[in-house]
BAVEX-658389 format. One line per field, with one value per atom (N, C-alpha, C): atom name; residue number from 0; z negated, y negated, x negated; residue in one letter. Coordinates in steps of 0.05 Angstrom, whole numbers, padded with zeros to 5 digits. Example, Ala and Ser with C-alpha at 12.3 -4.5 7.8 and 13.67 -1.06 7.14 Angstrom:
2
gufi = c(N CA C N CA C)
semi = c(0 0 0 1 1 1)
z = c(-00156 -00156 -00156 -00142 -00143 -00157)
y = c(00114 00090 00066 00045 00021 -00001)
x = c(-00264 -00246 -00264 -00257 -00273 -00258)
gunu = c(a a a s s s)
//
This chain:
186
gufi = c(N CA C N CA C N CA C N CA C N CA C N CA C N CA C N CA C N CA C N CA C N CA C N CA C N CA C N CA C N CA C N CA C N CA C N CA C N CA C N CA C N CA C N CA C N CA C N CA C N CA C N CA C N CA C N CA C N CA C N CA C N CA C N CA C N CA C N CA C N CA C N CA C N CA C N CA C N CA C N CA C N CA C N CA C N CA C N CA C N CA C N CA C N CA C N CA C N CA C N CA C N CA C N CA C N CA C N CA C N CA C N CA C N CA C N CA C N CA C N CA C N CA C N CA C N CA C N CA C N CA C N CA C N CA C N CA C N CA C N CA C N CA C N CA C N CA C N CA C N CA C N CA C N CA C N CA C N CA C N CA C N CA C N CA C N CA C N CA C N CA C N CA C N CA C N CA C N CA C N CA C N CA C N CA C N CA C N CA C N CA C N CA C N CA C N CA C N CA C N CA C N CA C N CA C N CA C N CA C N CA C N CA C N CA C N CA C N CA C N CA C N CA C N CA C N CA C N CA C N CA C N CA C N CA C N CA C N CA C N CA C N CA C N CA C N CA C N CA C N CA C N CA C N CA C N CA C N CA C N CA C N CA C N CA C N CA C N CA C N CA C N CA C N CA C N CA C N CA C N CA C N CA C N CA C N CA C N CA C N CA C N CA C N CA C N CA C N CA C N CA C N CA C N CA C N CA C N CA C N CA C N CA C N CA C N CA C N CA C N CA C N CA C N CA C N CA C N CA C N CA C N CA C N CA C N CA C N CA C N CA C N CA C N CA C N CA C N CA C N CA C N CA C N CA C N CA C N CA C N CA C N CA C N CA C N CA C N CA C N CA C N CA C)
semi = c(0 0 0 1 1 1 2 2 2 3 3 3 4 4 4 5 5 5 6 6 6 7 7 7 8 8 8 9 9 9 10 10 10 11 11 11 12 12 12 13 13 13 14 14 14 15 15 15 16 16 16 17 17 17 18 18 18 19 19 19 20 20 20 21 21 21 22 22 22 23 23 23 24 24 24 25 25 25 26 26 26 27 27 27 28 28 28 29 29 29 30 30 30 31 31 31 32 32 32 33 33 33 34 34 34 35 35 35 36 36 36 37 37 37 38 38 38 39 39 39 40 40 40 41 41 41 42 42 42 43 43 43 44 44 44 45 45 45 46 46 46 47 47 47 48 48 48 49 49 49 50 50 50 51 51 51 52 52 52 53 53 53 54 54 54 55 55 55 56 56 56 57 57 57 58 58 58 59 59 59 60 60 60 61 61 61 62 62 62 63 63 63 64 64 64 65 65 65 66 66 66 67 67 67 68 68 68 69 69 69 70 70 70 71 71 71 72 72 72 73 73 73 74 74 74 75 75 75 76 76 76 77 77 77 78 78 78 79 79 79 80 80 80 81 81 81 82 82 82 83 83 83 84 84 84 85 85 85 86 86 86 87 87 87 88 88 88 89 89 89 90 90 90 91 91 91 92 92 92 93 93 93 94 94 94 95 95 95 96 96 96 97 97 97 98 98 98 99 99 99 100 100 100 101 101 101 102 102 102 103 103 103 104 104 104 105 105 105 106 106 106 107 107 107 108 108 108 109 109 109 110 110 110 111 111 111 112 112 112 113 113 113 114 114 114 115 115 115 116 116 116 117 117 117 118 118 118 119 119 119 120 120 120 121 121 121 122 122 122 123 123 123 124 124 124 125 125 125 126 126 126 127 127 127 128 128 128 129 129 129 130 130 130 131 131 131 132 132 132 133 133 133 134 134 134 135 135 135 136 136 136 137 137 137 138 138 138 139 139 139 140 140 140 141 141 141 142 142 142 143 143 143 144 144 144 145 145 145 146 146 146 147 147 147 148 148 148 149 149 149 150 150 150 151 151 151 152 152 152 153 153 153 154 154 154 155 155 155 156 156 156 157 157 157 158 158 158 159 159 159 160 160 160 161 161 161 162 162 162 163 163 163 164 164 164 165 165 165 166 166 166 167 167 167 168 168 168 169 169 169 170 170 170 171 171 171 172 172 172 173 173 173 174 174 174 175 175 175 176 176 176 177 177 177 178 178 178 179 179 179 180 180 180 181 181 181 182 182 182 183 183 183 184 184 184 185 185 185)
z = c(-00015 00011 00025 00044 00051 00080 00075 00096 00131 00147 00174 00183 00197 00211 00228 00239 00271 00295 00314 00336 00340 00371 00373 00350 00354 00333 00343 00325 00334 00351 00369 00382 00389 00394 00403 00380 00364 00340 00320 00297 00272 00260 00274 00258 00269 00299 00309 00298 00289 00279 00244 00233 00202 00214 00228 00232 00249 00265 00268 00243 00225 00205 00184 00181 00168 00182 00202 00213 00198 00218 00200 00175 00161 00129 00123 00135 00135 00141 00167 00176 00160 00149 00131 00094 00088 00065 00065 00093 00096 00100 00121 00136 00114 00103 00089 00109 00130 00154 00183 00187 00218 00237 00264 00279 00308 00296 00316 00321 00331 00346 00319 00328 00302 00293 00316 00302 00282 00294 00280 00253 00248 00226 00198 00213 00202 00189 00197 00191 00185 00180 00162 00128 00136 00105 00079 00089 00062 00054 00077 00073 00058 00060 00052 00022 00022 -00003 -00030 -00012 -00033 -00041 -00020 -00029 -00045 -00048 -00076 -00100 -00096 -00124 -00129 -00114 -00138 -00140 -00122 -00135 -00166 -00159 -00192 -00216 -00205 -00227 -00237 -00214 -00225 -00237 -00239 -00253 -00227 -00236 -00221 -00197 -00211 -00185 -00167 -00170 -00152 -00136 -00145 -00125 -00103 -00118 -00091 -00066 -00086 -00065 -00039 -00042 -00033 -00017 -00026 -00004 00016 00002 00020 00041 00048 00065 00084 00062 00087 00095 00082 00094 00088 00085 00075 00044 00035 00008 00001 00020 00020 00015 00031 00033 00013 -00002 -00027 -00059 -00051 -00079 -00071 -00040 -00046 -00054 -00045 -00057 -00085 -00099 -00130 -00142 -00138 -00150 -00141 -00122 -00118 -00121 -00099 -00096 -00108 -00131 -00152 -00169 -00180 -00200 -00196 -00170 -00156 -00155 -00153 -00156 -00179 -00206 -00224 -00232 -00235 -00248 -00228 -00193 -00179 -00175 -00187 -00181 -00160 -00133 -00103 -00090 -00068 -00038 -00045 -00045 -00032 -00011 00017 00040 00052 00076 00088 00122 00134 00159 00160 00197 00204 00234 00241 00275 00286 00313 00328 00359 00361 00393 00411 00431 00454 00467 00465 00480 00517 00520 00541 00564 00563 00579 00582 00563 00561 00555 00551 00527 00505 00494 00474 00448 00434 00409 00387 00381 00369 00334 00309 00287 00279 00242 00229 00211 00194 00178 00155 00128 00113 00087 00063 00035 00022 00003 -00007 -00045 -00036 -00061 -00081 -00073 -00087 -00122 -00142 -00172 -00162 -00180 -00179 -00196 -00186 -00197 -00221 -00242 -00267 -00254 -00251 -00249 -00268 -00266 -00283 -00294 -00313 -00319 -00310 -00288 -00269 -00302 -00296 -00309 -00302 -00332 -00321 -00331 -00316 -00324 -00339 -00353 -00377 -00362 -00334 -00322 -00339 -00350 -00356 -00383 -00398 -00427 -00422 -00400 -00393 -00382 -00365 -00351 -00366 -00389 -00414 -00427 -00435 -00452 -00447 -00466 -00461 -00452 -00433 -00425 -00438 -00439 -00466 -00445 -00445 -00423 -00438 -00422 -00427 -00397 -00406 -00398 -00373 -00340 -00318 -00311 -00333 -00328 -00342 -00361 -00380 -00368 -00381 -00374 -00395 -00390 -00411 -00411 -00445 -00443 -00432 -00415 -00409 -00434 -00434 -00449 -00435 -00438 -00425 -00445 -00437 -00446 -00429 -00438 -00431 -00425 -00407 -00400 -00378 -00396 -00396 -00389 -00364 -00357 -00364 -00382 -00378 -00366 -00346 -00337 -00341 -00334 -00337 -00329 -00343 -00316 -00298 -00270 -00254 -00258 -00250 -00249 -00216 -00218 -00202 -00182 -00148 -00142 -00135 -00133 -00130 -00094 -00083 -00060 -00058 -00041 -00044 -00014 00001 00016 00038 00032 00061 00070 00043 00051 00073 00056 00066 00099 00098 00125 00149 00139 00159 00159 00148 00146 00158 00168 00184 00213 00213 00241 00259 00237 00244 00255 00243 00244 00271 00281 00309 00326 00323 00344 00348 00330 00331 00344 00340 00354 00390 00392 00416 00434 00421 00431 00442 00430 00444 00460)
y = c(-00458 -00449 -00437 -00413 -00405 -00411 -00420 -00433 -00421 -00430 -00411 -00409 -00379 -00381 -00394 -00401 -00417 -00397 -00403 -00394 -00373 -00355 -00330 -00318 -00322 -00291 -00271 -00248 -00219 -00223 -00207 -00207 -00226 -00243 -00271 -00284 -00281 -00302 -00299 -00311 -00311 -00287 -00282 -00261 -00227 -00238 -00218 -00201 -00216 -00216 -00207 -00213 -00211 -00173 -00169 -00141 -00122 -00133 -00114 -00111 -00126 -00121 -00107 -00107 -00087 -00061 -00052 -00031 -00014 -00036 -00025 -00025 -00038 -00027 00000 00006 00025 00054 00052 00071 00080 00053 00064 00073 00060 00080 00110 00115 00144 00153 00150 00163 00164 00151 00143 00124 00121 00118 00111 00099 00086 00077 00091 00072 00051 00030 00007 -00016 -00045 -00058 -00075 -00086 -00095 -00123 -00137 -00151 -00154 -00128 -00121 -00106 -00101 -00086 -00108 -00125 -00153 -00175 -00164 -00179 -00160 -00144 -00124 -00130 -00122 -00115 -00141 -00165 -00177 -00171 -00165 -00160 -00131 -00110 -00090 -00088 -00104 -00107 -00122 -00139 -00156 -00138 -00119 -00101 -00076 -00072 -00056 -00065 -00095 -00102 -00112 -00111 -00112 -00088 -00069 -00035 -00037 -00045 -00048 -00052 -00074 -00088 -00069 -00063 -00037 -00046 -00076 -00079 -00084 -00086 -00086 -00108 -00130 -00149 -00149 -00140 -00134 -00109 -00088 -00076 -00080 -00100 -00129 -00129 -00146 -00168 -00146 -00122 -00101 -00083 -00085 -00082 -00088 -00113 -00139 -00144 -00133 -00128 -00098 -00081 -00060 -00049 -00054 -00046 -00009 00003 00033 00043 00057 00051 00081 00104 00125 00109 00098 00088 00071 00057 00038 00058 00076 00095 00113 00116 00134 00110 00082 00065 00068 00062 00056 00080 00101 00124 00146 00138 00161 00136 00112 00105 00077 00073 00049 00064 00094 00095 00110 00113 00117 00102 00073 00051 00033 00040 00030 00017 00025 00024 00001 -00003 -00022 -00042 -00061 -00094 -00108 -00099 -00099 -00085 -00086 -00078 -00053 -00045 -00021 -00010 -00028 -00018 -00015 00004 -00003 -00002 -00023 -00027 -00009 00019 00019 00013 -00002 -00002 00018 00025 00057 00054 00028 00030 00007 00021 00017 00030 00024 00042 00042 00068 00071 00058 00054 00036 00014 00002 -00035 -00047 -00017 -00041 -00053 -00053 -00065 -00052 -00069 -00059 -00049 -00024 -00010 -00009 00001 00000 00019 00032 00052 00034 00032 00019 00046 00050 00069 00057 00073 00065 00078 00067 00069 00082 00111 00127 00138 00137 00140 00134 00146 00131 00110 00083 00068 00079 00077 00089 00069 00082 00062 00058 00028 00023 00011 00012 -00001 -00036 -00041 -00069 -00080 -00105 -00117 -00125 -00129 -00130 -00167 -00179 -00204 -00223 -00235 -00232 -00256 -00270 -00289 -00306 -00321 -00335 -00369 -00369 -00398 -00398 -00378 -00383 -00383 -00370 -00369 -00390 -00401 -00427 -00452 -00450 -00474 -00472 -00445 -00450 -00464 -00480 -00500 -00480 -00487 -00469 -00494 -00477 -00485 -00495 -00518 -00539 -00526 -00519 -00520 -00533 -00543 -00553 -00541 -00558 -00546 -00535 -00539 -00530 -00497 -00495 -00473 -00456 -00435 -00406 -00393 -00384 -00372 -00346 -00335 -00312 -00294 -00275 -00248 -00214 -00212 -00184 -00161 -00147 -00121 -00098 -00091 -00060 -00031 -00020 00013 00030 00035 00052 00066 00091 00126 00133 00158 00166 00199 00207 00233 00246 00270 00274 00313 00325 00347 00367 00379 00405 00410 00424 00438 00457 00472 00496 00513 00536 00554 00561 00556 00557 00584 00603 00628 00627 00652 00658 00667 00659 00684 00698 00715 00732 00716 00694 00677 00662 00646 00625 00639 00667 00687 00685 00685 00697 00675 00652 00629 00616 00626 00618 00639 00668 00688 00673 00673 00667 00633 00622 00594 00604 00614 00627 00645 00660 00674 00653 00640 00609 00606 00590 00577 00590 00627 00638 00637 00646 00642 00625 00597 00575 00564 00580 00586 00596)
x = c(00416 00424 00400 00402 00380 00373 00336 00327 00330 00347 00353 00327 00327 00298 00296 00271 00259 00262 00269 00258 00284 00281 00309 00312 00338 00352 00349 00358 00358 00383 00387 00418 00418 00448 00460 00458 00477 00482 00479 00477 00478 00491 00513 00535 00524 00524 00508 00487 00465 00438 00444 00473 00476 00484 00503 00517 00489 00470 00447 00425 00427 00399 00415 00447 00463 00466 00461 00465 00431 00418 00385 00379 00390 00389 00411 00438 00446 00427 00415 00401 00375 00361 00340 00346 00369 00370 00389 00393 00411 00382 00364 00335 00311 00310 00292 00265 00275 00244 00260 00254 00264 00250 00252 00229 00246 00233 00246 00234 00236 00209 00198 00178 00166 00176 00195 00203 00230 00245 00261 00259 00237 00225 00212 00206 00194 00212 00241 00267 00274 00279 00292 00278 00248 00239 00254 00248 00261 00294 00308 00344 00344 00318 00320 00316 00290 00280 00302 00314 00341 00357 00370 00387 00378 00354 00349 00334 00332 00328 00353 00380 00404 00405 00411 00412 00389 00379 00368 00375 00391 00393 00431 00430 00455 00480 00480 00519 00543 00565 00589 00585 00577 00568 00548 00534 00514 00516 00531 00556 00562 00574 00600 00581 00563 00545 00525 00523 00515 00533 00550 00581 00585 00589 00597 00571 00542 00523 00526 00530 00518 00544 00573 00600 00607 00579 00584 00575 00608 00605 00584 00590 00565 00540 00534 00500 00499 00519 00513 00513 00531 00527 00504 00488 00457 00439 00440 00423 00423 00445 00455 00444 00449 00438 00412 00413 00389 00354 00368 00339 00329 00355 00338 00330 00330 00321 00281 00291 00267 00240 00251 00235 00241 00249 00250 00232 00205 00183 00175 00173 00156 00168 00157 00156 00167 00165 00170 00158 00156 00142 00157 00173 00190 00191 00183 00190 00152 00154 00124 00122 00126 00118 00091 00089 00063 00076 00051 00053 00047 00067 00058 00054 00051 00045 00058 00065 00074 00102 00121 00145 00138 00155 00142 00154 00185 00197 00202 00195 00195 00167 00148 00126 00127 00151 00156 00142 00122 00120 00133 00126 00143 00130 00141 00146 00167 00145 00166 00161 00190 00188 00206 00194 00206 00202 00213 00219 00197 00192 00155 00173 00177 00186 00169 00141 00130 00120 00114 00111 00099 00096 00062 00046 00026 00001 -00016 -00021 -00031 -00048 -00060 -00088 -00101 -00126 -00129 -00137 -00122 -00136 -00159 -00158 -00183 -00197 -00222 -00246 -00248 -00248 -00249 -00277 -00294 -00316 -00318 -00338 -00340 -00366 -00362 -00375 -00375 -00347 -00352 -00371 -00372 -00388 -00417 -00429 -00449 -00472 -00442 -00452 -00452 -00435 -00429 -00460 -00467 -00492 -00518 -00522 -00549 -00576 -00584 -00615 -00634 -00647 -00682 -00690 -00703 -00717 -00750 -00768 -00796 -00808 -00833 -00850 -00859 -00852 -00857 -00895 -00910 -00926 -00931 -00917 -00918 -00902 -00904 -00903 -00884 -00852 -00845 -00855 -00865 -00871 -00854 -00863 -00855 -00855 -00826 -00832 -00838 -00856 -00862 -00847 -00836 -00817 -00831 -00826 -00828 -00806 -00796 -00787 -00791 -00778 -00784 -00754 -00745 -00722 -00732 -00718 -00714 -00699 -00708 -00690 -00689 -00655 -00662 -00673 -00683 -00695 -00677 -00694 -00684 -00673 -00655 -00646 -00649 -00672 -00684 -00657 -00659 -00639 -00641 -00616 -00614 -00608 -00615 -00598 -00579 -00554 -00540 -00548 -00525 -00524 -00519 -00497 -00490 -00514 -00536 -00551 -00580 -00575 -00599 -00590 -00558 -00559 -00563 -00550 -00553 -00595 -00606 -00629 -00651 -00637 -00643 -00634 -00610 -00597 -00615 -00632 -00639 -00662 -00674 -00707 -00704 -00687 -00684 -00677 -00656 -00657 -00684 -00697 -00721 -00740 -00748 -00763 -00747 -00728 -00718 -00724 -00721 -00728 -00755 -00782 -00803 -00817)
gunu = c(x x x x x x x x x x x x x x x x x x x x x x x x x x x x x x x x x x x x x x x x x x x x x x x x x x x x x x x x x x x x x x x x x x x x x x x x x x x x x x x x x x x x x x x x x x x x x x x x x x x x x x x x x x x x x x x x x x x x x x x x x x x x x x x x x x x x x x x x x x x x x x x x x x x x x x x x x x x x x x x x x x x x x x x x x x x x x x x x x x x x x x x x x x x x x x x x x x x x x x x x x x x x x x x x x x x x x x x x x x x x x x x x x x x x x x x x x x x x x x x x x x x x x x x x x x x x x x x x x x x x x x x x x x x x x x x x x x x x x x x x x x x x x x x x x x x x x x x x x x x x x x x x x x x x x x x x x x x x x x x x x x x x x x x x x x x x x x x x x x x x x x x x x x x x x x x x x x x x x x x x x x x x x x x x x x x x x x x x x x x x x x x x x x x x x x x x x x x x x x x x x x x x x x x x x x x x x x x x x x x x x x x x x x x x x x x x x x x x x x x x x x x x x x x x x x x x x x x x x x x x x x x x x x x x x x x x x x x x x x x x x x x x x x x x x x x x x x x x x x x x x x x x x x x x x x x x x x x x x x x x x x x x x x x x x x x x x x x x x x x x x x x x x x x x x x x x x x x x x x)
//
């Protein structure tokens, strides 16, 4: 059973608060982008996010259960087809809250909240470092008065020549125009 939240609801009631966060999931998968207050944006993202990882998952029941939420069968066949296959590839975070301010008649903090259509981007494999083998290995105990030898190495960086820089016509010209400032200025 799912944990009720703490504190006001959106709206009056429970049912209230189920038929406004269905309206806002209606509006953001027709818009792609919605702007509305941040706390309504903040309660939206997980109801949003549920309903396209069953569009995901794409069979007859999960249909239903997506129906039976947003009440428009338009906006459930552009979920089902246009924007699970969109986000096939991402794991979650589908949606992206930015904060925009201030409204001007209430103050009320305001929020866009839109669908994150973008590919994911390969990254690459974190680099994972080999701290424990390092720290496991026995260090050579010598004598606190002795001196481990030091190796002296040589190194040499080659580097490549320069290449003679050419002028062109523009550098000539801004380096005329500096030199008349400069006399001017005396």
């Amino acid at each position: 059973m799912p944990k009720p939240t703490k504190g006001p609801r959106l709206g009056g009631g429970p049912a209230h608060e189920r038929l406004l966060l269905s309206n806002l999931a209606n509006a953001l998968f027709t818009h792609g982008r919605i702007t509305t207050t941040e706390t309504k944006a903040k309660r939206l993202r997980p109801v949003a996010e549920r309903l396209i990882t069953f569009a995901k998952r794409g069979d007859l029941h999960a249909r239903r259960r997506v129906i039976s939420i947003l009440r428009d069968k338009s906006v459930v066949h552009t979920l089902f087809t246009e924007i699970a296959p969109q986000v096939e590839d991402r794991q979650g975070g589908y949606t992206r809250i930015t904060k925009l301010g201030f409204r001007k008649g209430d103050n009320a903090p305001l929020a866009s909240i839109e669908l994150v259509l973008e590919p994911v981007s390969g990254k690459p494999a974190p680099v994972k470092r080999d701290a424990a083998p390092a720290a496991a290995a026995p260090v050579a105990e010598t004598e606190p008065t002795e001196e481990a030898p030091v190796e002296e190495t040589e190194t040499t960086e080659e580097s490549a020549p320069v290449e003679a820089e050419t002028e062109t016509e523009a550098a000539a010209e801004v380096e005329s125009d500096a030199a008349e400032k400069s006399d001017d200025a005396e």
